[in-house]
TORSE-175704 format. One record per residue (C-alpha): x, y, z. Coordinates in steps of 0.1 Angstrom, whole numbers, plus 5000, padded with zeros to 4 digits. Each point is the difference from the previous one (the first is absolute). Layout:
# residues N
XYZ...
# end
This chain:
# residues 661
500050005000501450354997500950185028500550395005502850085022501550315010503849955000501350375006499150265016497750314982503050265011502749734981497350114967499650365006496649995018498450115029499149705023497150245017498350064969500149694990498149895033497750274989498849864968499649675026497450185021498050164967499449684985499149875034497750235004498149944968499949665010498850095035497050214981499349734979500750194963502749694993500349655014503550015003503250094984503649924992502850254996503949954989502250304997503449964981502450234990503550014984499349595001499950005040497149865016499050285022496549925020497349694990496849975023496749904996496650055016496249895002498649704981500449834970496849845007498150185028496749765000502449725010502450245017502849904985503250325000501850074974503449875003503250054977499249704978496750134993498849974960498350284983498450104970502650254984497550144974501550254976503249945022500249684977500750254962504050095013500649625003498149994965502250274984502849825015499449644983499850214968502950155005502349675004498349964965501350294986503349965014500149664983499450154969496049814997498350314994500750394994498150275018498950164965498949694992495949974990498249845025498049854969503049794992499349815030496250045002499050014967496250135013501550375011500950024961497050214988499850195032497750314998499350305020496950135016499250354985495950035011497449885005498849825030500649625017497149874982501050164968503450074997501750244973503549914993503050074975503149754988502750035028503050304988502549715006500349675016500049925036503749925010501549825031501450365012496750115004498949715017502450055025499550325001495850025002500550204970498049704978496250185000499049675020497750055033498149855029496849985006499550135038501550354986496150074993501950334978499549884965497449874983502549744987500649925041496049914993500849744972502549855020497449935028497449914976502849734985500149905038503350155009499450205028502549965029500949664989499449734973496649814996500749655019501849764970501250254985504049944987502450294995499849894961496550074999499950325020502750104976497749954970496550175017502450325008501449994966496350024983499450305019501050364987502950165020499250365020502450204981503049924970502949825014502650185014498050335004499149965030500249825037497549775012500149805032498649674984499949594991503650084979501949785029497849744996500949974959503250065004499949665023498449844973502850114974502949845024497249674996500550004966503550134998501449695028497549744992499150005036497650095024500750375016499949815034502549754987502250214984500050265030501149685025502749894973501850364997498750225034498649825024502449695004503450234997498650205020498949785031496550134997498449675010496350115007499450224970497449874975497350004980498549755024500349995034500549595007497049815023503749935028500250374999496550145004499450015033502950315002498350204968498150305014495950004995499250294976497350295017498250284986498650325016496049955006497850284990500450065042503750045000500349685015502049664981498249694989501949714980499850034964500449664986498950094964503350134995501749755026500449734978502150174975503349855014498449635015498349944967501849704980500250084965499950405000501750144971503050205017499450394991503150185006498150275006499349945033499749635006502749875024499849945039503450085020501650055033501350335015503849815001499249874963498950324986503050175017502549774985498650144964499650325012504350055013500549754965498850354980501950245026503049814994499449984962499949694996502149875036497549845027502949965018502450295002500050215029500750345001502550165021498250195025501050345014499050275022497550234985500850344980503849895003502449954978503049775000503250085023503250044993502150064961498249884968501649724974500850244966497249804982497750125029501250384989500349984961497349834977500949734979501050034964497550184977500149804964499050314983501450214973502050275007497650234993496449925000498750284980502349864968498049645000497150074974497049975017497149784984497250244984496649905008497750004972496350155007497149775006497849865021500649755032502750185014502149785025499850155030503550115014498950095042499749615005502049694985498549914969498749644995502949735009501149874966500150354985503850045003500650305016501550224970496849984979497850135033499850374983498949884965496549894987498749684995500349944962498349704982500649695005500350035037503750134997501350365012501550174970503150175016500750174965496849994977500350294981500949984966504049924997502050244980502249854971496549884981498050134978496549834994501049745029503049914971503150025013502350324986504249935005500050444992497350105023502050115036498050065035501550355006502350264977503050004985502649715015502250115027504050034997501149654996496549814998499849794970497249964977499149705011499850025036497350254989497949774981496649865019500149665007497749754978496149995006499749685022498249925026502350015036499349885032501950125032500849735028500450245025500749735023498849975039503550125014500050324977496250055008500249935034503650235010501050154965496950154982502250244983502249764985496549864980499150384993504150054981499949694981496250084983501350375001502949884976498249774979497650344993502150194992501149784975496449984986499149665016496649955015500249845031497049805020500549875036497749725005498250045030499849655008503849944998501349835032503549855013501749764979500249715023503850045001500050015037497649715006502849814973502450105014500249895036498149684990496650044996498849974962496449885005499350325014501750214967497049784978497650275008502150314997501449914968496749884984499150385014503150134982498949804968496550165000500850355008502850024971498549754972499650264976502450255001502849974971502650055024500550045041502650235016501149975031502350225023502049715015502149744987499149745029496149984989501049994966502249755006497349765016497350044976502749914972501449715018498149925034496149984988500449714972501449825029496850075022497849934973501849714993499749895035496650025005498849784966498350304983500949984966497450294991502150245026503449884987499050154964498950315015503349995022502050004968498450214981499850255023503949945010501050054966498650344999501550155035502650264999502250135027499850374996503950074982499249674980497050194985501250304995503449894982498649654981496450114994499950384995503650024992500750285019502850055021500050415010496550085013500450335008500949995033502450295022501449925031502750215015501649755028502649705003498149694993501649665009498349674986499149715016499349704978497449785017500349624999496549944984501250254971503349834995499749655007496449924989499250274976503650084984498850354996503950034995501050394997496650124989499250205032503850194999499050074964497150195011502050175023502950134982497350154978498950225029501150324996501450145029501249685017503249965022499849614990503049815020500849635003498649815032502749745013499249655004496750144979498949604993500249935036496449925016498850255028498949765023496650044995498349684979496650035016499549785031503949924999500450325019497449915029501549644997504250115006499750335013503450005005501249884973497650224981500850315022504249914986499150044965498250335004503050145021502349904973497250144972499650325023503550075000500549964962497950244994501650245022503349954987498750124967498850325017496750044978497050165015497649734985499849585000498349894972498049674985497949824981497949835034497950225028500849685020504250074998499550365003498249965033502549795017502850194987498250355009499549925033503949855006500950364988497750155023501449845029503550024986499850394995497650075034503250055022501750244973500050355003499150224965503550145003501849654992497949924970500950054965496550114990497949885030498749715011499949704969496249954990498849664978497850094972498349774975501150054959496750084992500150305022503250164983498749904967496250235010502650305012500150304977501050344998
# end
């Protein structure tokens, strides 16, 4: 049974033990003047325990108290675990949060919108666009519930016998399907409606897993979690410590309400995420400091006095942020022009989860894909390409005529990658600035996701099936994919025919190798496919370059990336020692030999250094990060007066290639 314990005392978390006796005698007062039957309270903070009691009855008839163990009905306390289960979907690369929930539930396909009219005789109007999974999660869908009473669509919801809960037999699939016939309250994503959209988006992790939501919640929350009396259904052993359900009497008094009792005790209720599951105070807070902790049940955090910081000298890193991996100066990256139109992404919030996060400020063009650069390109006349036509005046002092040529008209995809869109966005933003202003069109598939590589790499392939039937999908017609970093080039050329092979699907594995023979690493593009070598680029500072092992080993992009560079006018371009030398990163080999890992970035650190550039550069946001942040720590202890030209930064390619004048 789960217990509630408190292990340290409220001052040890900041609190004030007094108060906290306070909020004791309020709810025992309510109980004492019969508005609740009893209650249960838990307080936690910075992961410390700091007061647990409990008080009154969890069934007063039979006068039985309400003890630590005690199981209740969570209610809409039961939608965060529900987000949560379709979150481990998303991070396994199952579903996208752009995605249409009609690809799941096929009924929400033709969804329309109530415009008039009244519950008898509805007026309504095809939905603006379809309902995603973001705005499930975020109650943005148009869905509602019935006991609003706001709406006359709240009325057809209660007509369809969806009032506080489902009509008794009714599954989750068919719920799904009544809701789905109904018109929504407003367009989705317009507005914000407290509604059933939990309850679907449990349905979609049904589909998605193959399992029940109660099944699938036990496999990947409740079980790692130790949350051993959270369910859907409270077991007949455990009964007897689940709490009877009340409601207020016209009086103000509290009479059982066994109508809506049975929700948890019923065998064979369809399990609605919405607000379905039955828990324990110690249960719930075991999610609950899970979500503190991002993603940690266990970690405990350091407690100290209140409104004090800590004693004593700070380490450098402490004192001086980390690397930026940024060009030297921001304002010479092009920025990406957004074209007028309507479904503006909005920019105050993060944007749906698959939209990688340099195509947030863009429209949603067809095809579900944000056009980065959709204007028409320059170098074409009639949509034909033209080798005379240039993008801006006469050529500069020592730019050739062909490096002012557009590129051909074909159809490019960016794969930003998750690295780049989770830590480098503006290394995405410089490589699609550089292929415009060549005159390529670029698209970044909003359903892109990782490559798998990790999963691969440290031993898990049947859990890279998914992603790379994702990356398949997301980039099956695009003439070509360009990607900022030689690493995920490197395993959809050479690691995803292996996966595919693996897993028996021969289907996949022809996708796989078509799609492999049309990725690019960003200087193979450039120099093979567009044949261009200067792009235009100025960029007044020492560079040093680092040749990843991806890029050299797997891809042989050979010299192609110093090519580019030498072309760059205004470069100090010197010679790295040991440049072929590996700089201890190699993904999980890092976290794996710290040591040995924390060696090779020492030796790499001090390489650079030597050469006395201002800037690290490569082909691989991965590299760059590892080798930034050795530099960072390397350089926090230095004062500006015993630098060259300050601190040594890492920056991608593509950023130096974006810089102008």
């Amino acid at each position: 049974m789960s217990q509630v314990t408190s292990d340290a005392d409220a001052r040890l978390a900041g609190l004030d033990p007094v108060r906290l006796r306070d909020l004791e005698d309020f709810l025992d007062r309510l109980t004492e003047d019969g508005r609740i039957p009893g209650w249960s309270v838990a307080v936690s903070r910075r992961s410390v325990l700091a007061h647990a009691a409990s008080g009154g009855y969890r069934d007063t008839e039979a006068a039985l108290p309400v003890e630590a163990d005690t199981i209740f009905r969570v209610y809409s306390m039961t939608k965060p675990v529900t987000a949560a289960a379709a979150l481990v979907l998303y991070e396994l690369g199952l579903i996208g949060l752009s995605d249409p929930v009609a690809e799941f539930i096929p009924a929400f396909r033709d969804a329309r919108v109530f415009t008039g009219g009244t519950a008898a005789g509805p007026e309504t109007e095809p939905a603006a666009q379809p309902i995603t999974l973001w705005h499930l999660l975020t109650h943005t869908a148009g869905l509602t519930y019935g006991f609003h009473r706001a709406h006359p669509v709240d009325a057809m919801y209660r007509q369809a016998g969806h009032e506080i809960e489902a009509p008794p037999g009714c599954s989750l699939e068919d719920a799904c399907e009544t809701w789905a016939r109904l018109p929504l309250l407003f367009h989705p994503g317009s507005e914000w409606n407290y509604s059933v959209a939990t309850d679907v988006l449990g349905r979609v992790v049904e589909v998605v897993s193959g399992k029940p939501l109660g099944e699938f919640c036990a496999e990947r929350i409740f079980t790692p979690l130790g949350m051993r009396d959270t369910a859907f259904t409270v077991p007949a052993a455990d009964r007897g410590r689940l709490a009877q359900l009340y409601a207020i009497t016209p009086s103000g008094g509290l009479a059982l309400a066994p109508a809506l009792a049975s929700t948890v005790t019923a065998p064979g209720r369809g399990h609605f995420g919405g607000g379905g599951l039955a828990s324990t105070v110690g249960d719930y807070l075991r999610f609950a400091t899970m979500l503190g902790n991002r993603g940690d049940s266990r970690r405990r955090a350091r407690a100290r006095p209140a409104n004090r910081r800590p004693h004593g000298p700070q380490p450098p890193a402490r004192r001086r942020r980390p690397a930026v991996i940024r060009p030297a100066d921001e304002r010479r990256v092009p920025a990406l022009r957004r074209r007028p139109g309507p479904w503006p992404v909005r920019t105050t919030r993060p944007g749906p989860g698959r939209v990688p996060r340099i195509a947030r400020r863009v429209r949603l063009g067809r095809g579900r894909q944000h056009r980065l650069l959709g204007r028409p390109s320059p170098g074409t006349r009639g949509g034909v390409h033209d080798p005379g036509a240039t993008r801006r005046g006469p050529a500069r002092p020592g730019q050739t005529a062909r490096t002012r040529h557009a590129g051909p008209r074909m159809k490019v995809g960016l794969f930003v990658t998750c690295l780049v869109d989770a830590w480098l966005p503006p290394v995405g933003k410089a490589a699609a600035a550089v292929l415009e202003r060549l005159g390529v069109p670029v698209d970044v598939p909003p359903r892109q996701s990782c490559c798998g590589q990790l999963h691969v790499n440290t031993g898990y392939p049947d859990l890279a099936v998914p992603l790379v039937r994702r990356h398949v999908r997301a980039f099956a017609d695009y003439e070509a994919i360009v990607t900022p970093s030689g690493s995920c080039a490197a395993a959809v050329r050479h690691q995803h025919a292996d996966v595919a092979a693996a897993a028996g699907d021969e289907a996949l594995l022809r996708g796989v190798r078509e799609i492999a023979a049309r990725t690019y690493e960003l200087s193979e593009f450039l120099i093979d496919v567009l044949g261009v070598t200067d792009v235009g680029a100025y960029f007044p500072h020492r560079v040093t370059y680092h040749p990843t092992c991806h890029s050299l080993r797997l891809l042989r992009v050979a010299d192609r990336p110093l090519r580019l560079l030498r072309a760059v006018r205004g470069i100090d371009l010197v010679e790295l020692p040991d440049a072929d030398q590996c700089c201890g990163f190699g993904g999980t080999f890092a976290l794996k030999n710290p040591a040995v890992s924390g060696a090779m970035l020492a030796d790499k650190a001090a390489a650079v250094r030597a050469t006395g550039a201002r800037f690290c550069t490569a082909g691989d946001a991965s590299c760059l990060l590892h080798i930034g942040g050795g530099l960072s720590r390397r350089d926090a202890g230095t004062r500006p007066w015993q630098l060259d030209s300050g601190p040594a930064e890492a920056i991608h390619i593509a950023e130096i290639l974006a810089s102008t004048p």
